[in-house]
N, C-alpha and C positions, 0 to 999 in steps of 0.2 A: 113668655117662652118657658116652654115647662111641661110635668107631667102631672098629673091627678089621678086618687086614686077613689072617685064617689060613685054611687050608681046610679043619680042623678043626672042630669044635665044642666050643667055650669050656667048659675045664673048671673047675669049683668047688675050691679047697684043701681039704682033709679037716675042716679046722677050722673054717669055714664053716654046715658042717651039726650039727653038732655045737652049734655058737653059737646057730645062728638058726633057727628053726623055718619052712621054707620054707613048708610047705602052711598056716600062718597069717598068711601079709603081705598086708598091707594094702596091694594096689596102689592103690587111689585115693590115697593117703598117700604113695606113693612117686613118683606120679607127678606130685602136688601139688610137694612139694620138689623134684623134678626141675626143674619150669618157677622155683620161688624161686631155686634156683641157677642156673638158665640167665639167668636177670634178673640176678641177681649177678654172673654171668660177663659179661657183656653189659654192664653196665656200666662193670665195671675195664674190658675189654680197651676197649671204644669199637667196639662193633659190633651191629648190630641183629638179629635171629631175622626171617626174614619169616613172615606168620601162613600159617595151613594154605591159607584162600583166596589169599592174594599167590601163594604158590609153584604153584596150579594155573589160576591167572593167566597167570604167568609159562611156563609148559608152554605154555599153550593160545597164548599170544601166538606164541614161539620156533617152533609147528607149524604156525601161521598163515603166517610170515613164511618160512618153508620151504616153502609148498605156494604162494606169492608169487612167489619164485624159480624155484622149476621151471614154473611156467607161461609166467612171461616167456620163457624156455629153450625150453620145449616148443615154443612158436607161433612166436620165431627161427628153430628148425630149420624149421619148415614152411617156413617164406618163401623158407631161403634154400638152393637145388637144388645151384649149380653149387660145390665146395669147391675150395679153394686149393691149391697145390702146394706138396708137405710140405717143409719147410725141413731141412734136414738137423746132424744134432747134433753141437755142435764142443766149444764150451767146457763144455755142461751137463753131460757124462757125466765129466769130471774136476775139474769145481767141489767138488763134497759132501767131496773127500778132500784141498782147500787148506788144513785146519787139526783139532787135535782140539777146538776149541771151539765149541762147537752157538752163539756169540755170532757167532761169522765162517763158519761151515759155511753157515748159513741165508739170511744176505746172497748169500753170494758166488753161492749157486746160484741164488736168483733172481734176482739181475741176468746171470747168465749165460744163465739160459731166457729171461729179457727181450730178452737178442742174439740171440739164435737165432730165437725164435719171435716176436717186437714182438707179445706180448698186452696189452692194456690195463690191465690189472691183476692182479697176481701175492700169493698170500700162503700164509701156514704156518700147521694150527692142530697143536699137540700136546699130548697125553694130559697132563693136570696131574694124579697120581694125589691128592691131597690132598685134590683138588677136586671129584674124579672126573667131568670136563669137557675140554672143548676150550677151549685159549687161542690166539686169535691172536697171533701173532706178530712178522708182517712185513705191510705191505702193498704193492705195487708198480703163468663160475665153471665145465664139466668139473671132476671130483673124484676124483683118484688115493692112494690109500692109500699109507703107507710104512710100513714094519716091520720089527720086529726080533725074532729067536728066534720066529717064526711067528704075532708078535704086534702087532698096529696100534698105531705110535705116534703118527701125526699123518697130517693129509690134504695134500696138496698142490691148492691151487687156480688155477684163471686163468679170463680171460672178455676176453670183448672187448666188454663192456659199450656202450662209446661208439663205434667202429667199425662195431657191428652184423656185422662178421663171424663167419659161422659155423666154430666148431673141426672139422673133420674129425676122424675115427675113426684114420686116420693116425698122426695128431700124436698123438691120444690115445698110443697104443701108443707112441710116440718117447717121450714124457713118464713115461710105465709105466719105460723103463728107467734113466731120470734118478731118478723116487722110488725106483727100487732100490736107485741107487747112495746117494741119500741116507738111505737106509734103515742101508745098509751104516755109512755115515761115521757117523750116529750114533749108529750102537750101537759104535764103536769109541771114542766118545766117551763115550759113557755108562762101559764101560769102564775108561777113564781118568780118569774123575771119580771112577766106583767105589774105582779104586786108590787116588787123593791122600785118597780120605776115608775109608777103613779106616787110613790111616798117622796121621790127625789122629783119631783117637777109642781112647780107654781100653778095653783090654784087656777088661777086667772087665765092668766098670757102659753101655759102648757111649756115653759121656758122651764129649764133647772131651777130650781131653788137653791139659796143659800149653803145649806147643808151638800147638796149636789157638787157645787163650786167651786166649794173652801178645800174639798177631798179631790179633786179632779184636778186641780190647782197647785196643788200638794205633790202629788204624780209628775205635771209637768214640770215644776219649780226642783223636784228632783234630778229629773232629764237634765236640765236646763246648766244644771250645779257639776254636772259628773260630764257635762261636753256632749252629749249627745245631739242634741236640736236647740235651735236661738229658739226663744219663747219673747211675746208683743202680751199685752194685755190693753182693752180701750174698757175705759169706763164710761157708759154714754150717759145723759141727762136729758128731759123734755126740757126745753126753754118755757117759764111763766106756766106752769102746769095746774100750779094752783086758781090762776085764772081761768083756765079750761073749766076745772070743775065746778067754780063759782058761779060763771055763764050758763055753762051749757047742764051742769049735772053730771053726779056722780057716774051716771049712767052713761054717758055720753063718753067721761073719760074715759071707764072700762074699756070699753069698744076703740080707742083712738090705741092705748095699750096694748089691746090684743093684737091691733095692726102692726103698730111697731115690730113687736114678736115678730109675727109674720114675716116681715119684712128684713129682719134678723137673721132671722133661718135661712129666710131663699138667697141671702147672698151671703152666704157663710157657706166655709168648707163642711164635709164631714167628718173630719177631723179637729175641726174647729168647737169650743162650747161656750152656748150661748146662757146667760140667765138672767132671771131678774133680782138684782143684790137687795132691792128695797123700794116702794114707793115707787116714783117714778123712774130711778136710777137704774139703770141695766150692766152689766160686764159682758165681754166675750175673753174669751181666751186663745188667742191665736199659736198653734204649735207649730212650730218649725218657720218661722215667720221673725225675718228683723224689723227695724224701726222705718224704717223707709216703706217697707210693702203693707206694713202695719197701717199707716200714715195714708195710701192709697186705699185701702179698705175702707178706714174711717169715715174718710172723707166721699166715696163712694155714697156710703148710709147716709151722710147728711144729705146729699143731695139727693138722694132716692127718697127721704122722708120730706125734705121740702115743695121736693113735686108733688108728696102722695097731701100733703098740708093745703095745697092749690086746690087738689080736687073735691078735699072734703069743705073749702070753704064755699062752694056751690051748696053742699048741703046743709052744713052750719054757719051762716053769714056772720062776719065776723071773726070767723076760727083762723088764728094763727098757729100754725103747727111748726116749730123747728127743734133740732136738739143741739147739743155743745156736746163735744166729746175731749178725753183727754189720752194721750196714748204711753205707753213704757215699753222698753226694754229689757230682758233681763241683764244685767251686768256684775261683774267678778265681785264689784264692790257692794253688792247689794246682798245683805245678810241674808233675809228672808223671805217668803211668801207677801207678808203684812207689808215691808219698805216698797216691793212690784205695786202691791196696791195703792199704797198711800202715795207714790212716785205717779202714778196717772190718776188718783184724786185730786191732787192741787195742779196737773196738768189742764183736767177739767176745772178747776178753777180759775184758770186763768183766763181758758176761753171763756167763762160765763164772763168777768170782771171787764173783759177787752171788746164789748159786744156780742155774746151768743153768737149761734147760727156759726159756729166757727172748730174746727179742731186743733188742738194745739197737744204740742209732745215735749213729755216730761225728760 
């Protein structure tokens, strides 16, 4: 259950078919537990599904309210013949390139097209791919596109809503070379985020790295300290990992790692960060999360990874795959960052000591 974002078509592991008999599943069965787990999902994370009606609801309202605005638009322009004399562009065409961070890019240039042009209202919406949506941004409606690599990343708007003055086709075209240039700034920003976050994420698994972690961790263990949100921490562990790679090859482990990861991610919040602290040891960071919902997470992942351990031993006979996790709290009495950690390392120590294949909370 899920989305993807390739331009391929999603292929099957060989072991797969081999396992399961495709041309005899039971879609109605499958799509039953589809909706139990999306209730279950829906539950831990604290978010709702809208039903099939809400969301053509929600279409039909969003096209309503679109074909609202262009009217009022429409019958402005009638009214009004005589256009204003086009302001000329000073500050907006070097705004977009005042900073690489799309937090101070997006201010600055609309308060600069606000000097320039005194529209009534200015705003950003951009591409949320997660979302796959428009977010507004800023507020401060003509609709100019901006892009990057020959691709729409957000629209630029304004209106003179309260003024009742009409935009000129003009200004349009002056405003065309302002979202160019913000177009330009940020994908130069993009970029540069691009860059800091390939230097914060592991090699390997695409998980955070260490340095990632220690700084993210920090931020929560703050929160955490000053009352704002409970903060969980699980340290997880492969079970005999060394044996993995002895059998099967170095090779072989990468690839059981990378799954992990995987596997990580897809049942983690977004909110939530995942990484790998070393070797085969992993961390997540659970924010806004006590010890009990902690506790159900974890234990979630063991048992997600023990099923995925079943299937790869179809294709590596022999492969025992489980992990041992350890989980914590933050608490009053807990100094620092390092005691969080080392409170759910000997957690995980105890499940390894007591049997593996097990979580246990510090």
């Amino acid at each position: 259950m899920g989305s993807i974002d390739i331009i391929r078509s999603p292929i099957l592991q060989p072991e797969v078919e081999k396992t399961i008999p495709l041309n005899k599943i039971d879609f109605t069965k499958v799509i039953q537990r589809m909706d139990r787990e999306m209730e279950t999902t829906s539950k831990f994370y604290g978010f709702i599904f809208p039903s099939l009606s809400q969301f053509r609801e929600n279409l039909l309202r969003a096209n309503l309210q679109l074909c609202h605005i262009n009217t009022i638009y429409y019958f402005l322009e009638q009214q009004q013949t005589q256009p204003a004399e086009t302001p000329k562009l000073t500050d907006s065409i070097t705004s977009p390139h005042s900073s690489l961070d799309p937090k101070i890019i997006i201010p600055a240039t609309l308060k600069a097209i606000h000097k320039d042009f005194k529209f009534d209202r200015l705003y950003v919406m951009t591409v949320v791919k997660t979302l796959r949506s428009l977010k507004i941004i800023e507020y401060f409606m003509v609709i100019v596109p901006f892009c990057s690599h020959k691709k729409v990343i957000g629209i630029l708007g304004m209106d003179n809503i309260t003024s009742k003055k009409i935009i000129p086709p003009d200004v349009v075209s002056s405003i065309a070379i302002v979202a160019n240039e913000l177009g330009i700034a940020m994908e130069n920003a993009a970029a540069f985020r691009e860059a800091k976050a390939i230097s914060l994420k592991d090699g390997l698994t695409g998980l955070l790295n260490r340095l990632a972690i220690d700084e993210l961790l920090a931020k929560s263990f703050r929160k955490a300290v000053e009352g704002k949100e409970t903060l969980s921490l699980v340290m997880l562990d492969i079970d005999f990992f060394k044996k993995v790679n002895d059998t099967f090859g170095h090779q072989t482990g990468d690839i059981i790692l990378k799954l992990i990861a995987t596997t990580l991610k897809k049942l983690s919040r977004p909110f939530d960060h995942v990484g790998r602290y070393g070797g085969e040891e992993f961390i997540i960071i659970l924010n806004n999360t006590d010890l009990s919902e902690a506790l159900v997470y974890a234990e979630r992942i063991r048992k997600e990874i023990e099923h995925l351990g079943k299937l790869l031993a179809n294709r590596f006979p022999g492969l025992s795959l489980t992990v041992s996790a350890g989980v914590s709290q933050y608490q009053k009495n807990i100094k620092n960052r390092d005691a969080l950690i080392t409170k759910a390392d000997k957690a995980l120590y105890v499940a390894k000591k007591t049997g593996r294949n097990k979580v246990s909370k510090g």
